[in-house]
N, C-alpha and C positions, 0 to 999 in steps of 0.2 A: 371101087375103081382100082385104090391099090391094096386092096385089102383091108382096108382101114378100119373097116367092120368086123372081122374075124379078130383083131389085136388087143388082148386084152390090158384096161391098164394095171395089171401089175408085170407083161410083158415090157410094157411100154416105160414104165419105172426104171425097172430093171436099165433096159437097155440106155436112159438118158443118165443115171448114175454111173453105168460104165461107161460111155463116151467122157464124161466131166471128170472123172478121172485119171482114164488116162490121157487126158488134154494138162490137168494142170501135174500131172507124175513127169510127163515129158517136157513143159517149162521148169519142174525141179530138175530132172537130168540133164535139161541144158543149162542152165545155171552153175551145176554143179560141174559141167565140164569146162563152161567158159571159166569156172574160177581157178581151177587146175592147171589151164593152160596160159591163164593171166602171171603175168610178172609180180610177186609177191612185195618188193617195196614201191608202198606207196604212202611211208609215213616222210614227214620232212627230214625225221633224225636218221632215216634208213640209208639216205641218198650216199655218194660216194662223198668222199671231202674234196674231191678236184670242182665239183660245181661250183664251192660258198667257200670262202673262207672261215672260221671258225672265229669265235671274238669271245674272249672270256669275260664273264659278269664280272662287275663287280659293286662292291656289297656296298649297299647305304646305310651309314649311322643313323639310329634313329632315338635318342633318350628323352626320357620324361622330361626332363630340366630344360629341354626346349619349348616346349606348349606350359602356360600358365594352369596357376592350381587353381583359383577362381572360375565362376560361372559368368558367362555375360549375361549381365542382366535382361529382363525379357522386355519389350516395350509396351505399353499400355497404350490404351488405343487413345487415350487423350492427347498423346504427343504425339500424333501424327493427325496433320490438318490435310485432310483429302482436299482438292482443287476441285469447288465446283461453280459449274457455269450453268445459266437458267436461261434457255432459249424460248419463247413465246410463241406459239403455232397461231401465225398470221392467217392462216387460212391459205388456198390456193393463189399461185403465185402469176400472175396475169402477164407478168415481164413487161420490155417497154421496147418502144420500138424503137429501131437501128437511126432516124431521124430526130431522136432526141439526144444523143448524143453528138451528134452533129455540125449542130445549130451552132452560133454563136452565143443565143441566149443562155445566161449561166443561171439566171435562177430557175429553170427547170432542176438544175444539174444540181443544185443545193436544197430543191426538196428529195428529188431520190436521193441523195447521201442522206437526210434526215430520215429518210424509213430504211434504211440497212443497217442492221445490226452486224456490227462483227465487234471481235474480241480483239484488245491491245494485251 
């Protein structure tokens, strides 16, 4: 149809090596033009001194004789009591219904506080 049968592929090589060429030769020549034509400071120390005022360092003392000559001792695991807590898996939890709270009757209300566990 376009000849696609008479094209051999080392024609066909050829020709996709030099399209990819000069595709990526002309993003190097553009590059290389836009860097040429780009403004060359673009470090902070470059800038002019009217934007920033200048502020001179100045230096920190720092001597030995201020940090001690000892190691802090390292802690052993004995002296530190981890906080632990032991929760019970009651099983699924059924809830109660919005009328038991309600009610006037209070000893409903002091056997659910007797089945909740929580922590002081």
């Amino acid at each position: 149809m376009f000849g696609f049968d008479h094209i051999s592929w080392a024609g066909f090589l050829k020709f996709t090596a030099f399209v990819l060429i000069t595709w990526y030769l002309g993003f190097m020549v553009l590059a290389w033009l836009k860097s040429r034509l780009k403004d060359q400071q673009i470090q902070f120390e470059d800038q002019s001194e009217d934007d920033f005022q200048r502020q001179e360092f100045q230096p920190i003392l720092v001597s030995a004789k201020d940090f001690t000559t000892e190691l802090i001792p390292p802690l052993s695991l004995s002296e530190i009591s981890p906080m632990v807590t032991i929760q019970e898996e009651m099983g699924m939890d059924e809830g109660y219904e919005l009328d038991a709270f309600l009610q006037p009757d209070e000893s409903i209300l002091s056997e659910i506080l007797n089945q909740i566990q929580y922590e002081q």
